[in-house]
C-alpha positions in Angstrom: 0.0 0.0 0.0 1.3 3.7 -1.1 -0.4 7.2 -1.1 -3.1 8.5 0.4 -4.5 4.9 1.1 -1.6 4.4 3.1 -1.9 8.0 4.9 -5.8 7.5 5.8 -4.7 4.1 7.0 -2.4 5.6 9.6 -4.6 8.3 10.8 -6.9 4.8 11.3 -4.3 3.2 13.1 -3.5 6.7 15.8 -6.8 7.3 16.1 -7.6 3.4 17.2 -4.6 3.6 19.3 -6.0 6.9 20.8 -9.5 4.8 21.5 -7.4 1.6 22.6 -6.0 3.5 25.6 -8.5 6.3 26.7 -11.5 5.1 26.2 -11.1 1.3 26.3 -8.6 1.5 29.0 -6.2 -0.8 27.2 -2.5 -0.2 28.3 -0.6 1.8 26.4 2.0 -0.6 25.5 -0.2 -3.6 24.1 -2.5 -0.6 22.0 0.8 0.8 20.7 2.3 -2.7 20.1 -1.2 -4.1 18.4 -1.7 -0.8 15.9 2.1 -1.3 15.2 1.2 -4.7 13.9 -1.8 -4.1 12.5 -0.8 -1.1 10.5 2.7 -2.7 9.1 0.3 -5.9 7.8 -1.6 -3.3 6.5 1.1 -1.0 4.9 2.3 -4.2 3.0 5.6 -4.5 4.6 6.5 -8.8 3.8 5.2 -10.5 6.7 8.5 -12.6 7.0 10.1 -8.8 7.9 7.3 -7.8 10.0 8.6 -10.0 12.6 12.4 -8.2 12.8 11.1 -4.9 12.0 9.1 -5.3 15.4 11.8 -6.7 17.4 14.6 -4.6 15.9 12.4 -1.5 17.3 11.7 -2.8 20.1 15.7 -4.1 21.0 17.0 -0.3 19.5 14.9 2.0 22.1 16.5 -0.2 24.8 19.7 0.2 23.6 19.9 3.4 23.3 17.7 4.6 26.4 16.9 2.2 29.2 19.9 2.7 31.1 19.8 6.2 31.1 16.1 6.4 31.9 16.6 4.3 35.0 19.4 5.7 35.8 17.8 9.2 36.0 15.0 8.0 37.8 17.2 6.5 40.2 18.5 10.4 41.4 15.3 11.5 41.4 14.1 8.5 44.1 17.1 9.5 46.1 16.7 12.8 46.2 13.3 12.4 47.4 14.2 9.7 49.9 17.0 11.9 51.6 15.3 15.3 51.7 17.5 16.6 48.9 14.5 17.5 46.7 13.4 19.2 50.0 16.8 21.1 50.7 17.1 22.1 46.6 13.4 24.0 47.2 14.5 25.4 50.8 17.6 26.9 48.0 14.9 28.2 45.7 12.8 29.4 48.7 16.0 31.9 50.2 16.7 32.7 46.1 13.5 34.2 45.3 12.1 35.7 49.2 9.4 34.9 50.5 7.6 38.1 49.6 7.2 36.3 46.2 5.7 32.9 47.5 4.0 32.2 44.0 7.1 32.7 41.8 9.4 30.6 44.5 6.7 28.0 44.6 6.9 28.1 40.6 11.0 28.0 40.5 11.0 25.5 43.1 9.4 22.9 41.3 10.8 23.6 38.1 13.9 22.3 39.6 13.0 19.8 41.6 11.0 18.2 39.0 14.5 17.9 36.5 14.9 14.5 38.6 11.3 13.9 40.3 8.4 13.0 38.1 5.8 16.0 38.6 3.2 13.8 40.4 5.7 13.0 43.1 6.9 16.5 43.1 3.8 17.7 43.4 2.9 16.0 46.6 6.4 16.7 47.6 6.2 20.1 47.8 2.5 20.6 48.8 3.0 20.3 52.3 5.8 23.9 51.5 2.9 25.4 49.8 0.4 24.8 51.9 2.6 26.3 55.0 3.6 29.2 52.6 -0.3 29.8 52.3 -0.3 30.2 55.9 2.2 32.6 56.5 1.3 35.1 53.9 -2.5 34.5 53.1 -1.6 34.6 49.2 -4.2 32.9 47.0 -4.1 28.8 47.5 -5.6 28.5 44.3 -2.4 31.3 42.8 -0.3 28.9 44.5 -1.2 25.4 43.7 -1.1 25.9 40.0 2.2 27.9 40.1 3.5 24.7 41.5 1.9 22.8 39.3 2.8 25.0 36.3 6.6 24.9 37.3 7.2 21.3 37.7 5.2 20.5 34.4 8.0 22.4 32.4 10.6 20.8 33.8 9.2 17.8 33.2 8.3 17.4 29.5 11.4 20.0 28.2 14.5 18.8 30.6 16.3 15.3 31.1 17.1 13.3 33.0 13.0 13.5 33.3 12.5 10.2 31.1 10.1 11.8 28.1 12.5 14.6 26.9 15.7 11.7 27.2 13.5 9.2 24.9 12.5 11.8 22.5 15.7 12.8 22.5 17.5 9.0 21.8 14.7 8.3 20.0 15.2 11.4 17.3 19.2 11.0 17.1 20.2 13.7 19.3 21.0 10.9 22.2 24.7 12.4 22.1 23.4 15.9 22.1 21.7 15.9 25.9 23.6 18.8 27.2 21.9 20.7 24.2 18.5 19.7 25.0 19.1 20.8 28.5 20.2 23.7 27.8 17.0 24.6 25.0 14.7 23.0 27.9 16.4 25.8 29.9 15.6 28.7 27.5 12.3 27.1 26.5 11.1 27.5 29.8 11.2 30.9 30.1 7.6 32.5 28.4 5.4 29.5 29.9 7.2 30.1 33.3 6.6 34.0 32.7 2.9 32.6 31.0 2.0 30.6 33.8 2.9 32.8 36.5 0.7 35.7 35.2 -2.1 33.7 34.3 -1.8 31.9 38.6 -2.2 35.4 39.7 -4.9 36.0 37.8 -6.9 32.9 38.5 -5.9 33.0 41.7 -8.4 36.1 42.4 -11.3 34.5 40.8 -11.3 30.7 42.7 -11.1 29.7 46.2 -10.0 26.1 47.3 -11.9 24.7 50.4 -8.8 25.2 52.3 -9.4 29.2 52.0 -13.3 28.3 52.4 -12.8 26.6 55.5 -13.2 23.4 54.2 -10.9 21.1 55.9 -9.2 21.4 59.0 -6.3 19.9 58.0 -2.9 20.5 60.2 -0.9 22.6 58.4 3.1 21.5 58.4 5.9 24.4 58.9 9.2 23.7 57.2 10.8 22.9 60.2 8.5 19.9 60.6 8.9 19.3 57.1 12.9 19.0 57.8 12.6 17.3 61.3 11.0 14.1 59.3 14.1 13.9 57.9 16.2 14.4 60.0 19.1 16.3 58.9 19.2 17.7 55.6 22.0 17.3 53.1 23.8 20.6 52.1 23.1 22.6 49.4 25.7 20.9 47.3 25.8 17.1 48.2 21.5 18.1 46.9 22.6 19.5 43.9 25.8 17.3 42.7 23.9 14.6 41.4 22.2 16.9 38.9 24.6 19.6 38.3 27.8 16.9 38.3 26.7 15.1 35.1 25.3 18.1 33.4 29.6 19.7 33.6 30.6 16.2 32.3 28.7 16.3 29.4 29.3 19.9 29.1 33.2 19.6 29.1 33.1 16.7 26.6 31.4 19.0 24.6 34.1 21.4 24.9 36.8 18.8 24.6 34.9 17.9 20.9 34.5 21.0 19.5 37.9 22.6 21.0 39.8 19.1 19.2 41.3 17.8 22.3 43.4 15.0 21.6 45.2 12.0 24.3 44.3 10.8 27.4 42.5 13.4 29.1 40.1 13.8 25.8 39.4 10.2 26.0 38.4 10.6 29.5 36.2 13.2 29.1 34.5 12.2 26.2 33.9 8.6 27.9 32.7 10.7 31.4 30.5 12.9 29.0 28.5 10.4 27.4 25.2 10.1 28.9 25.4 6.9 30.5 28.5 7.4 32.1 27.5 11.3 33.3 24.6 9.9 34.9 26.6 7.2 36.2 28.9 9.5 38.5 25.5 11.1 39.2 23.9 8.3 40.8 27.2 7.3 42.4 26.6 11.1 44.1 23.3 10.1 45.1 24.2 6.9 46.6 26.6 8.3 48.8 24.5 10.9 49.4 22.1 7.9 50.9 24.6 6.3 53.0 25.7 9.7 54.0 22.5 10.5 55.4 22.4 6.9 57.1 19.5 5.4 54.8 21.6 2.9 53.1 19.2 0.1 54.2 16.7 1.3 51.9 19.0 1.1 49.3 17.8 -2.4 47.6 13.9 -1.3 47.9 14.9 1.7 46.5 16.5 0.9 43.5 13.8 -2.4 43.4 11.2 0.4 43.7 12.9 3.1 40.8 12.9 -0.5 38.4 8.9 -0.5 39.0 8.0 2.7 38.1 10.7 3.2 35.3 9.7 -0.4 33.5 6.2 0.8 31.8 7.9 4.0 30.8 10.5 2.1 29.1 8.1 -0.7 28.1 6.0 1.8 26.4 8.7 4.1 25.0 10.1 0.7 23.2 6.6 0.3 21.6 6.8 3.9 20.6 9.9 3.1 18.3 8.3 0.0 16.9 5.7 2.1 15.5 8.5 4.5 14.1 10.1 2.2 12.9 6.9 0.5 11.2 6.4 4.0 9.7 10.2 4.2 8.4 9.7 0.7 6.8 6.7 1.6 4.8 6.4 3.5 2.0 5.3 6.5 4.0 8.5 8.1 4.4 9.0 8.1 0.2 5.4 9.1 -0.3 5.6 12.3 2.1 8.4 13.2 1.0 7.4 13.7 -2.5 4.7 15.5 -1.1 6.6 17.7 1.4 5.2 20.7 0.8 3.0 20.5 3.4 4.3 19.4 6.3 6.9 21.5 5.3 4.5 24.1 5.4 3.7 22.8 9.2 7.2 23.3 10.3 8.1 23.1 14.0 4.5 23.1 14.4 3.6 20.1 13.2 5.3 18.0 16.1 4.0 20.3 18.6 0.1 19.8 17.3 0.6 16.0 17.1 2.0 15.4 20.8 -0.5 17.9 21.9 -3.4 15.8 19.9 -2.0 12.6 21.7 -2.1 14.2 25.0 -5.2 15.6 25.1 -6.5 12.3 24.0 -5.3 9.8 26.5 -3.4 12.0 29.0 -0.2 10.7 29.6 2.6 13.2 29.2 5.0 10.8 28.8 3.2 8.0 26.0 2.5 11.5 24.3 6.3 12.2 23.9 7.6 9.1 23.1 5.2 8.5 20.5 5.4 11.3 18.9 9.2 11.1 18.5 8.8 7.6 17.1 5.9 8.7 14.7 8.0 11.8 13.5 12.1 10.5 13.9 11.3 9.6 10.1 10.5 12.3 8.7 12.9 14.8 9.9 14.4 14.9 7.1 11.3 16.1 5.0 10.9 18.7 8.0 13.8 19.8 7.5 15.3 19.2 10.5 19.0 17.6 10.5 21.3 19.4 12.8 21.5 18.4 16.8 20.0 21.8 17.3 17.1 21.9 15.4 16.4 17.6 16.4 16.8 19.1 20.1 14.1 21.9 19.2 11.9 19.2 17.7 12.2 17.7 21.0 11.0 21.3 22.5 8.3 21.0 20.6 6.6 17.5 21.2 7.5 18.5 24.9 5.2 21.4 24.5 2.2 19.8 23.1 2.8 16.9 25.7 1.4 20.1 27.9 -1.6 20.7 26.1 -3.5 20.2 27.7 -3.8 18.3 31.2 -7.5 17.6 31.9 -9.4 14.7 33.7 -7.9 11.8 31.8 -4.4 13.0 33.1 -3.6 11.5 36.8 -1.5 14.8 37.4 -4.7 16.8 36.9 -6.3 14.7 39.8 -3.1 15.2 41.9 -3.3 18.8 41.5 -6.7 19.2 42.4 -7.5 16.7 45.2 -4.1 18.1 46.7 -5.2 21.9 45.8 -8.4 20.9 47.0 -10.5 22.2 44.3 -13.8 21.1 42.4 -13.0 19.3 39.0 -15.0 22.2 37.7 -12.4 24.8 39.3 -9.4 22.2 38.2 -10.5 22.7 34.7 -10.3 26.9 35.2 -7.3 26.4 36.9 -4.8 23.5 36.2 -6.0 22.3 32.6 -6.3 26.4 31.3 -3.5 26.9 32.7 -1.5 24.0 30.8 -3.2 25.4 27.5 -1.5 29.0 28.3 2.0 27.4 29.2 1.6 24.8 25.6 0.9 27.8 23.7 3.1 30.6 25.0 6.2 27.6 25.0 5.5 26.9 21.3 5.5 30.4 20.5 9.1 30.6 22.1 9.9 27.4 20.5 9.3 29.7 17.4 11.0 32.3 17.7 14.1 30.2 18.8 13.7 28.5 15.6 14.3 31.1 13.5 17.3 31.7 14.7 18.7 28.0 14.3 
């Protein structure tokens, strides 16, 4: 099958995959993995390749992600286990002043969500912003959703969050990580400005039960916070398993582009590869654990990190059997005869079709890595070659994995049972404001791309 037979047939097999998982509640891996099938019998691929075309995109998104993936999950579980997530926002906190609680609640969990997934960041932090509340009677409502809105950057634009590191591996710019980093950075910057503005102004027309008297709920200072963990670590033991890795693979960088040559070159381009950065990172982080005499929780930990990482990888893999489906079939030829159009689409088009799959089924993450697999094939007919403009592709799919956050999304349900608001006032607050941030990010993502 070739031409427009072939495209209707895989706007069939995303929009079954859409039904597979949101309304029929079938996992995301087995409805990826079945429409991957389905549609390469259907494409025409030879069914004796079907079989290797499957496994070989299934075996080359392990490759070249799982280890990193559980590696970065692995910081983040430490740094929530020792109180280092807690110390990094305490940092934020005395940055910022606390005669700005909503932009310190917003800062601090953009950077505690670069190693904490945004659901356990969320809760995480809640018991900070609910004290702040207290102490300055700002808007709980302004608060909540600056929190929410600053650890949802973080964690569709910067690794070692696991979406933008399998979009990134996934669209060849797996050596390029300090890059992405550094456009998740600069990317963040209108939807932080975006979401802040629009917090404030939400925060004046809704009031949680909390403000309303709802609940009579005992509200923890941060010196409670702290005491349940005892002591905790300093500022830079919290920070050196992020910061660490991110000079490695900025010095290979360096070394590349400066043509270092002998020993030292070799060391730092082996430090600065991905794996290896986040390697020293999570050796940081373990001795951070033992440091702060949790080292018997080490096994359940890392048992624990394995759990919650394996259906991220699992359905990340089945993301780049369906790329790689796509890449076998006479798609890629067809389109790009045709690329006027999606040509036409630009950095756009990435950005509408991660935003179509989030809003759809609701995971941030599925959204991302399916996305990459669906589009690594046709970067070319984009346009889009150089580690630059991959790593703004990246920027984009992040941003529609934003767009938006509504009741089919479990962070939407975390925000609001923990903001305690009404679905109806989650929708005004949290899934609005994830529209804003998608929109005012892709606008950025724009304007950056004109100049790359």
């Amino acid at each position: 099958m070739t031409g427009i037979p072939l495209i209707i047939a895989f706007v069939v097999a995303i929009v079954a995959m859409i039904l597979l998982i949101s309304k029929l509640k079938v996992h995301p891996f087995l409805a990826i993995m079945g429409v991957s099938l389905a549609l390469a019998i259907i494409a025409g691929i030879p069914l004796k390749d079907v079989p290797g075309i499957i496994g070989a995109g299934f075996s080359g998104t392990f490759t070249s992600i799982g280890i990193v993936i559980i590696l970065g999950a692995f910081i983040g579980s430490v740094l929530e286990k020792t109180g280092a997530a807690l110390k990094l926002a305490d940092m934020v906190i005395k940055l910022v002043g606390e005669k700005k609680p909503e932009l310190a609640m917003e800062l601090m969990g953009w950077v505690v969500s670069i190693p904490v997934f945004c659901d356990s960041g969320f809760v995480i932090l809640n018991p900070i912003r609910k004290a702040l509340v207290k102490r300055t009677g700002k808007s709980s409502v302004a608060m909540t959703v600056c929190l929410s809105c600053g650890l949802y950057i973080a964690h569709v634009f910067i690794p070692p969050t696991p979406g933008p590191i399998a979009a990134a591996q996934t669209l060849g710019a797996g050596e390029h990580l300090l890059l992405v980093i550094g456009l998740g950075v600069l990317c963040s910057i209108f939807p932080l400005i975006a979401g802040y503005i629009y917090a404030r102004f939400i925060g004046k027309k809704i009031k949680s039960a909390d403000e309303l008297g709802g609940k009579d709920e005992v509200v923890k200072t941060y010196e409670e916070l702290k005491a349940e963990y005892g002591k905790l670590p300093c500022g830079l033991n919290a920070i050196a398993p992020l910061v660490v890795p991110i000079l490695l693979m900025g010095l290979s960088s360096v070394s590349s582009m400066a043509g270092w040559t002998g020993f030292i070159a070799e060391l730092l381009t082996f430090l600065g590869t991905p794996i290896m950065a986040l390697a020293v990172g999570t050796l940081l982080a373990i001795v951070q654990l033992f440091t702060a005499k949790k080292g018997k929780d080490f096994y359940n930990l890392t048992n624990d990190t394995l759990k919650t990482v394996g259906p991220i990888l699992f359905v990340t893999a089945a993301g780049g059997v369906l790329g790689k489906v796509i890449a076998s079939s006479d798609m890629v030829n067809f389109i790009t005869a045709h690329a006027a159009v999606l040509q036409t689409l630009g950095i756009f088009f990435p950005f509408l079709l991660s935003a179509i799959l989030k809003s759809a089924q609701g995971s941030s993450t599925v959204a991302i890595t399916t996305t990459a697999g669906i589009v690594a094939p046709l970067l070319g007919v984009l346009g889009y070659t150089s580690p630059a403009e991959i790593a703004l592709v990246v920027m984009a799919i992040g941003a529609g994995a934003m767009t938006v956050s509504h009741a089919n999304d479990s962070y939407f349900w975390v925000v609001t049972n923990f903001g305690e608001m009404k679905p109806e006032e989650g929708y005004r607050s949290q899934t609005l404001m994830t529209l804003v941030i998608g929109i005012a990010a892709m606008v950025e993502i724009f304007i950056v791309s004109l100049f790359i």
